[in-house]
C-alpha positions as CSV (number, residue, x, y, z in Angstrom):
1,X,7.2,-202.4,69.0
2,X,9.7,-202.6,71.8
3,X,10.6,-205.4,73.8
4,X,9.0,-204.4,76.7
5,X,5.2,-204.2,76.8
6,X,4.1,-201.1,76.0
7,X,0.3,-201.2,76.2
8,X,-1.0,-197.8,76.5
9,X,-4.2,-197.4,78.2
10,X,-7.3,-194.8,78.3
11,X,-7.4,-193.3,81.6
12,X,-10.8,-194.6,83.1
13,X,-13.3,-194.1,79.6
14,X,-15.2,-197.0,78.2
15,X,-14.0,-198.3,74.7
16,X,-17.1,-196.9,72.6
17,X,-16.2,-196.6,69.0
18,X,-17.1,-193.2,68.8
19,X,-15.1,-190.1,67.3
20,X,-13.4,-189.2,70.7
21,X,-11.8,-192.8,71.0
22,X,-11.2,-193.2,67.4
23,X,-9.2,-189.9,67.7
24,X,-7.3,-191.1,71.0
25,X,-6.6,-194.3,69.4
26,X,-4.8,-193.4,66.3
27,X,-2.7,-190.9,68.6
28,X,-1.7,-193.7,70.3
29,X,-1.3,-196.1,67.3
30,X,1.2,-193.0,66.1
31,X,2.9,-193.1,69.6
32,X,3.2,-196.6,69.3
33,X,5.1,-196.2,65.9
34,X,7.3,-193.9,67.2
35,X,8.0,-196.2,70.3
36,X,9.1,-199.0,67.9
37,X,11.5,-196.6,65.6
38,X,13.5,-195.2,68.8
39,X,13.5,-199.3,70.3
40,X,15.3,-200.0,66.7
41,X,17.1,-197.1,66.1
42,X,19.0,-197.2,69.9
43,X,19.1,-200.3,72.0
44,X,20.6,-198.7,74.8
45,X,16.2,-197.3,75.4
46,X,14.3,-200.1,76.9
47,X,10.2,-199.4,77.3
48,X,7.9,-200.8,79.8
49,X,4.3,-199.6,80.4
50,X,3.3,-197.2,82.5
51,X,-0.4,-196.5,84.2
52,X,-1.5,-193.2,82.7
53,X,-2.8,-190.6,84.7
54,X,-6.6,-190.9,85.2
55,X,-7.8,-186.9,86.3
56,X,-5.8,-185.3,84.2
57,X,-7.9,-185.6,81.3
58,X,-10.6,-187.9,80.2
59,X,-8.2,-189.6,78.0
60,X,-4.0,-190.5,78.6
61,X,-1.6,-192.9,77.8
62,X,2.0,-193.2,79.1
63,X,5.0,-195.4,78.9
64,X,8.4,-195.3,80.5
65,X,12.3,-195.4,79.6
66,X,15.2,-196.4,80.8
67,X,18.7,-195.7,79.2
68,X,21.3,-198.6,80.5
69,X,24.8,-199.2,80.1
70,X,25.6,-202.9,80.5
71,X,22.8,-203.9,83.3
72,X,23.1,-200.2,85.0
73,X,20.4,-197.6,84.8
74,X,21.7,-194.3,83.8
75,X,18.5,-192.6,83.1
76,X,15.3,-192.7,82.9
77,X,12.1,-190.8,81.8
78,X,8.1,-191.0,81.3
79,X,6.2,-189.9,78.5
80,X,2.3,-189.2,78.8
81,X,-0.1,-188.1,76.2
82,X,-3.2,-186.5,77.9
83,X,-6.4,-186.0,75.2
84,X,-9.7,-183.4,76.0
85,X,-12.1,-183.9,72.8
86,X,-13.4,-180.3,74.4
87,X,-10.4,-178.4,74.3
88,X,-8.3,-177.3,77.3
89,X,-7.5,-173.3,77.1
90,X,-4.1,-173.9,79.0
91,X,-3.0,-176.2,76.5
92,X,-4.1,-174.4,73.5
93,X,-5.8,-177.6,71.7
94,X,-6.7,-180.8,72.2
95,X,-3.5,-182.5,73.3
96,X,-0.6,-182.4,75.7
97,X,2.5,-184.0,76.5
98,X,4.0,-184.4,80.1
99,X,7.3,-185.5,79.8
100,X,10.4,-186.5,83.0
101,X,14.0,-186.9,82.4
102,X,16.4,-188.1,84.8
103,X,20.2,-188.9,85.0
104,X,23.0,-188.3,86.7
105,X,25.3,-185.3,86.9
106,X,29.1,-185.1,87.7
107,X,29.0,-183.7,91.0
108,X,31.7,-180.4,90.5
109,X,28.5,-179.9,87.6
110,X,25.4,-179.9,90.1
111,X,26.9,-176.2,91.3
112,X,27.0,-174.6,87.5
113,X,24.3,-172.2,87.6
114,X,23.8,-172.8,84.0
115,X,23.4,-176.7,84.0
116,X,19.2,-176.0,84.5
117,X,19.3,-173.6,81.1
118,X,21.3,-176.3,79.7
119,X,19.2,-179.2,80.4
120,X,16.4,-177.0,79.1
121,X,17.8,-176.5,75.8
122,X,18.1,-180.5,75.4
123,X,14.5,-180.5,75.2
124,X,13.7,-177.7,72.9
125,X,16.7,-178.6,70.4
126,X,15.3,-182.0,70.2
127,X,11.6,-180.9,69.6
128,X,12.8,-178.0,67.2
129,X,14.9,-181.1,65.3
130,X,12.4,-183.9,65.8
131,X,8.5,-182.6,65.8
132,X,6.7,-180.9,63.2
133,X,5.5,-178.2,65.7
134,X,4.4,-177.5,69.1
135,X,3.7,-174.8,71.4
136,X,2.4,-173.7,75.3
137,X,5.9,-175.4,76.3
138,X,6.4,-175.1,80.5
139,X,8.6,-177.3,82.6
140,X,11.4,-177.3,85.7
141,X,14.9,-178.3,85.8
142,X,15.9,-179.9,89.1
143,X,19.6,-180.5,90.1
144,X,19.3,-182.8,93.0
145,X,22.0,-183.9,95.3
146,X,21.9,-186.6,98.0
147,X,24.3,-187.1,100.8
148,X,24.5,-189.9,103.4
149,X,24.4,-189.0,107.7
150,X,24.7,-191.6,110.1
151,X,25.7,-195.3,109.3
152,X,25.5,-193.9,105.5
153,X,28.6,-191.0,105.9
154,X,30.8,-193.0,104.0
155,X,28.4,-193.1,100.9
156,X,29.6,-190.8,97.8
157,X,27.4,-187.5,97.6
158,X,25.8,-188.2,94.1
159,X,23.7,-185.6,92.5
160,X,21.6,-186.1,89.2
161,X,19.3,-183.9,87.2
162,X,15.9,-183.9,86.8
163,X,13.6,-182.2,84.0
164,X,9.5,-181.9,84.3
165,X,8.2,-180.6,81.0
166,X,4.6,-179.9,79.2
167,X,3.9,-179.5,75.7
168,X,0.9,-178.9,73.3
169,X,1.9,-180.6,70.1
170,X,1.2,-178.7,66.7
171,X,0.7,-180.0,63.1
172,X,3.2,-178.9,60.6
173,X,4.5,-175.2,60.8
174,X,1.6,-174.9,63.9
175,X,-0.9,-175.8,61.9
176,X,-4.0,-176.1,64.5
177,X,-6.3,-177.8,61.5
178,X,-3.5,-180.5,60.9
179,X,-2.9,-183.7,62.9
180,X,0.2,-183.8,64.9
181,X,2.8,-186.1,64.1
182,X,3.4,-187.9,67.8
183,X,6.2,-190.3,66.6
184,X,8.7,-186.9,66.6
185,X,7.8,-185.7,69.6
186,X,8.7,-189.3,71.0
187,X,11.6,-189.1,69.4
188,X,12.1,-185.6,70.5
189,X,11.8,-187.0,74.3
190,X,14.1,-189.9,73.9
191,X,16.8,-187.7,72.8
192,X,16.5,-185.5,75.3
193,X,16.5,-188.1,77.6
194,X,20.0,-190.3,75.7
195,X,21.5,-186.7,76.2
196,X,21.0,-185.7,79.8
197,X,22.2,-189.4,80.1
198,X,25.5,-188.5,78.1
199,X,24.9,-190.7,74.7
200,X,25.9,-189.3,71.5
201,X,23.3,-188.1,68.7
202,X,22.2,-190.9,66.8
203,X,24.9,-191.6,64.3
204,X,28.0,-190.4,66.3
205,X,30.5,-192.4,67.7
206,X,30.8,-192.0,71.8
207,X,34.2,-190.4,73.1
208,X,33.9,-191.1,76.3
209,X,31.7,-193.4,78.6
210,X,28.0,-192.8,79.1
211,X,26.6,-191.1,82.1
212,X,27.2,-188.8,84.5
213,X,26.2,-186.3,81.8
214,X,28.3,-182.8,81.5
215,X,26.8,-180.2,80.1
216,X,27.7,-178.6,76.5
Protein backbone atom coordinates (compact mmCIF):
# COMPACT_ATOMS: atom_id res chain seq x y z
CA UNK A 1 0.00 0.00 0.00
CA UNK A 2 1.33 3.54 -0.24
CA UNK A 3 2.65 5.65 2.22
CA UNK A 4 0.00 7.71 2.64
CA UNK A 5 -3.27 6.51 4.01
CA UNK A 6 -5.41 5.44 1.49
CA UNK A 7 -8.52 4.19 3.20
CA UNK A 8 -11.25 4.11 0.78
CA UNK A 9 -14.68 4.57 2.09
CA UNK A 10 -18.54 3.64 1.04
CA UNK A 11 -20.28 6.73 0.43
CA UNK A 12 -22.97 6.79 3.28
CA UNK A 13 -24.14 2.67 3.16
CA UNK A 14 -24.05 0.53 6.27
CA UNK A 15 -21.35 -2.31 6.21
CA UNK A 16 -23.95 -5.32 5.86
CA UNK A 17 -22.20 -8.33 4.48
CA UNK A 18 -24.44 -8.70 1.75
CA UNK A 19 -23.67 -9.33 -2.14
CA UNK A 20 -23.72 -5.48 -2.90
CA UNK A 21 -20.82 -4.73 -0.32
CA UNK A 22 -19.03 -7.88 -0.94
CA UNK A 23 -18.98 -6.76 -4.61
CA UNK A 24 -17.83 -2.99 -3.66
CA UNK A 25 -15.34 -4.41 -1.37
CA UNK A 26 -13.33 -6.59 -3.58
CA UNK A 27 -13.38 -3.59 -6.23
CA UNK A 28 -11.79 -1.68 -3.85
CA UNK A 29 -9.46 -4.46 -2.44
CA UNK A 30 -8.38 -4.50 -6.45
CA UNK A 31 -8.01 -0.68 -6.38
CA UNK A 32 -6.05 -1.00 -3.40
CA UNK A 33 -3.63 -3.44 -5.27
CA UNK A 34 -3.26 -1.35 -7.95
CA UNK A 35 -2.57 1.76 -5.53
CA UNK A 36 0.39 -0.16 -3.98
CA UNK A 37 2.03 -1.36 -7.56
CA UNK A 38 2.04 2.36 -8.97
CA UNK A 39 3.45 3.63 -5.08
CA UNK A 40 6.43 0.93 -5.87
CA UNK A 41 6.71 1.12 -9.32
CA UNK A 42 7.19 5.34 -9.24
CA UNK A 43 8.00 7.19 -6.13
CA UNK A 44 7.70 10.41 -7.64
CA UNK A 45 3.15 9.42 -6.96
CA UNK A 46 2.44 10.00 -3.40
CA UNK A 47 -1.47 8.91 -2.19
CA UNK A 48 -3.52 10.40 0.43
CA UNK A 49 -7.26 9.62 0.97
CA UNK A 50 -9.87 11.30 -0.35
CA UNK A 51 -13.72 11.61 0.90
CA UNK A 52 -15.76 9.91 -1.92
CA UNK A 53 -18.62 11.39 -3.31
CA UNK A 54 -21.82 10.38 -1.38
CA UNK A 55 -24.98 11.12 -4.17
CA UNK A 56 -23.35 10.02 -6.87
CA UNK A 57 -24.05 6.47 -6.29
CA UNK A 58 -24.92 4.40 -3.39
CA UNK A 59 -21.46 3.20 -3.27
CA UNK A 60 -17.75 5.30 -4.06
CA UNK A 61 -14.38 5.28 -3.15
CA UNK A 62 -11.71 7.83 -4.06
CA UNK A 63 -8.14 8.68 -3.33
CA UNK A 64 -5.82 11.36 -4.50
CA UNK A 65 -2.28 11.96 -6.22
CA UNK A 66 0.24 14.16 -6.29
CA UNK A 67 3.39 13.95 -8.71
CA UNK A 68 6.43 16.03 -6.87
CA UNK A 69 9.80 16.90 -7.87
CA UNK A 70 12.04 17.41 -4.82
CA UNK A 71 9.22 18.92 -2.22
CA UNK A 72 7.27 20.77 -5.26
CA UNK A 73 3.90 19.70 -6.51
CA UNK A 74 3.83 19.33 -10.21
CA UNK A 75 0.62 17.58 -10.64
CA UNK A 76 -2.01 16.25 -9.22
CA UNK A 77 -5.15 14.08 -9.82
CA UNK A 78 -8.24 12.23 -8.06
CA UNK A 79 -9.46 8.94 -8.82
CA UNK A 80 -13.15 7.82 -7.83
CA UNK A 81 -14.86 4.55 -8.33
CA UNK A 82 -18.69 5.05 -8.05
CA UNK A 83 -20.73 1.44 -7.81
CA UNK A 84 -24.93 1.00 -8.59
CA UNK A 85 -25.72 -2.84 -7.72
CA UNK A 86 -28.95 -1.77 -10.10
CA UNK A 87 -27.20 -0.67 -13.06
CA UNK A 88 -26.93 2.96 -14.31
CA UNK A 89 -28.02 3.23 -18.23
CA UNK A 90 -25.47 6.18 -18.79
CA UNK A 91 -22.73 4.18 -17.70
CA UNK A 92 -23.61 1.06 -19.36
CA UNK A 93 -22.97 -1.35 -16.19
CA UNK A 94 -22.39 -1.35 -12.90
CA UNK A 95 -19.35 0.78 -12.42
CA UNK A 96 -17.70 4.09 -13.22
CA UNK A 97 -14.65 5.89 -12.92
CA UNK A 98 -14.35 9.77 -12.52
CA UNK A 99 -11.00 10.66 -12.94
CA UNK A 100 -8.87 14.74 -12.70
CA UNK A 101 -5.58 15.49 -13.94
CA UNK A 102 -3.78 18.60 -13.41
CA UNK A 103 -0.29 20.08 -14.21
CA UNK A 104 1.29 22.80 -15.56
CA UNK A 105 1.74 23.84 -19.15
CA UNK A 106 4.55 26.02 -20.70
CA UNK A 107 2.90 29.09 -21.24
CA UNK A 108 3.77 29.72 -25.41
CA UNK A 109 1.79 25.94 -25.15
CA UNK A 110 -1.63 27.06 -23.35
CA UNK A 111 -2.40 28.87 -26.96
CA UNK A 112 -1.85 25.43 -29.18
CA UNK A 113 -5.21 24.65 -30.26
CA UNK A 114 -4.26 21.09 -30.14
CA UNK A 115 -2.83 20.80 -26.54
CA UNK A 116 -6.82 19.77 -25.38
CA UNK A 117 -6.73 16.74 -28.20
CA UNK A 118 -3.42 16.05 -26.92
CA UNK A 119 -4.07 15.84 -23.30
CA UNK A 120 -6.99 13.64 -24.39
CA UNK A 121 -5.03 11.18 -26.04
CA UNK A 122 -2.84 10.73 -22.68
CA UNK A 123 -5.77 9.20 -21.25
CA UNK A 124 -7.00 6.89 -23.85
CA UNK A 125 -3.31 5.65 -24.82
CA UNK A 126 -2.91 4.77 -21.21
CA UNK A 127 -6.26 2.96 -20.79
CA UNK A 128 -5.82 1.23 -24.33
CA UNK A 129 -2.08 0.18 -22.84
CA UNK A 130 -3.01 -0.43 -19.18
CA UNK A 131 -6.87 -1.77 -18.74
CA UNK A 132 -8.38 -4.75 -20.05
CA UNK A 133 -11.39 -2.84 -21.43
CA UNK A 134 -13.70 0.00 -20.99
CA UNK A 135 -16.22 1.96 -22.64
CA UNK A 136 -19.01 5.18 -22.28
CA UNK A 137 -15.59 7.29 -22.05
CA UNK A 138 -16.67 11.39 -21.68
CA UNK A 139 -14.48 14.09 -20.23
CA UNK A 140 -13.12 17.98 -20.77
CA UNK A 141 -9.77 19.35 -21.29
CA UNK A 142 -9.26 22.67 -19.62
CA UNK A 143 -6.14 24.96 -20.41
CA UNK A 144 -6.26 27.41 -17.64
CA UNK A 145 -4.22 30.53 -17.41
CA UNK A 146 -3.91 32.92 -14.43
CA UNK A 147 -2.63 36.37 -14.38
CA UNK A 148 -1.90 38.76 -11.43
CA UNK A 149 -3.74 42.74 -11.37
CA UNK A 150 -3.05 45.00 -8.68
CA UNK A 151 -0.29 44.51 -5.99
CA UNK A 152 0.05 40.92 -7.85
CA UNK A 153 1.21 42.63 -11.69
CA UNK A 154 4.49 41.57 -11.20
CA UNK A 155 3.58 37.77 -10.67
CA UNK A 156 4.46 35.41 -13.88
CA UNK A 157 1.23 34.53 -15.94
CA UNK A 158 1.26 30.68 -15.28
CA UNK A 159 -1.24 28.50 -17.11
CA UNK A 160 -1.65 24.66 -16.43
CA UNK A 161 -3.98 21.97 -17.85
CA UNK A 162 -6.72 20.45 -16.54
CA UNK A 163 -8.49 17.03 -17.64
CA UNK A 164 -12.13 15.86 -16.17
CA UNK A 165 -12.81 12.29 -17.43
CA UNK A 166 -15.59 9.36 -16.86
CA UNK A 167 -15.28 5.82 -17.72
CA UNK A 168 -17.26 2.57 -17.42
CA UNK A 169 -14.70 -0.15 -16.97
CA UNK A 170 -15.06 -3.46 -19.10
CA UNK A 171 -13.75 -7.08 -18.44
CA UNK A 172 -11.41 -8.39 -20.83
CA UNK A 173 -12.10 -7.60 -24.66
CA UNK A 174 -15.59 -5.84 -23.11
CA UNK A 175 -16.70 -8.59 -21.73
CA UNK A 176 -19.89 -7.39 -19.62
CA UNK A 177 -20.15 -11.01 -17.76
CA UNK A 178 -16.42 -10.69 -16.67
CA UNK A 179 -15.01 -8.68 -13.63
CA UNK A 180 -13.04 -5.66 -14.49
CA UNK A 181 -9.61 -5.54 -13.65
CA UNK A 182 -9.40 -2.01 -11.57
CA UNK A 183 -5.55 -2.10 -10.78
CA UNK A 184 -5.08 -1.10 -14.88
CA UNK A 185 -7.31 1.43 -14.98
CA UNK A 186 -5.37 2.91 -11.80
CA UNK A 187 -2.54 2.50 -13.55
CA UNK A 188 -3.96 3.78 -16.66
CA UNK A 189 -4.88 7.19 -14.55
CA UNK A 190 -1.39 7.54 -12.94
CA UNK A 191 0.14 7.60 -16.20
CA UNK A 192 -1.87 9.91 -17.56
CA UNK A 193 -1.47 11.95 -14.82
CA UNK A 194 3.08 11.37 -14.68
CA UNK A 195 2.52 12.51 -18.43
CA UNK A 196 0.57 15.76 -18.43
CA UNK A 197 3.17 16.27 -15.48
CA UNK A 198 6.12 15.65 -18.04
CA UNK A 199 7.64 12.22 -16.54
CA UNK A 200 8.93 9.62 -18.82
CA UNK A 201 7.07 6.12 -19.33
CA UNK A 202 8.03 3.87 -16.81
CA UNK A 203 11.31 2.51 -17.80
CA UNK A 204 12.73 5.58 -19.71
CA UNK A 205 15.32 7.68 -18.74
CA UNK A 206 14.10 11.63 -18.37
CA UNK A 207 15.83 14.11 -21.00
CA UNK A 208 14.88 16.96 -19.52
CA UNK A 209 13.40 18.27 -16.15
CA UNK A 210 9.91 17.33 -15.08
CA UNK A 211 7.00 19.73 -15.39
CA UNK A 212 5.74 22.22 -17.27
CA UNK A 213 4.51 19.41 -19.62
CA UNK A 214 4.80 20.09 -23.57
CA UNK A 215 2.82 18.28 -25.64
CA UNK A 216 3.97 15.34 -28.16
Amino acid sequence: MPNAQTTLRSAGQPLEADAAQAAFRLAVADMEAGLSRQSDARPELTFDDEPPPRRLAPYAAAIAASVLEGDTEIGWGKFVLLYDPAGHAGWDGQFRIIAYVRAELDPEIAADPLIAEVGWSWLLEALDAQATGYRQTSGTVTRVVTEGFGSKQDEPVSTSFELRASWSPAGDGGNEDAEPALDGHVAAWCDALCTAAGLPPLGVSALRPAGRRRPS
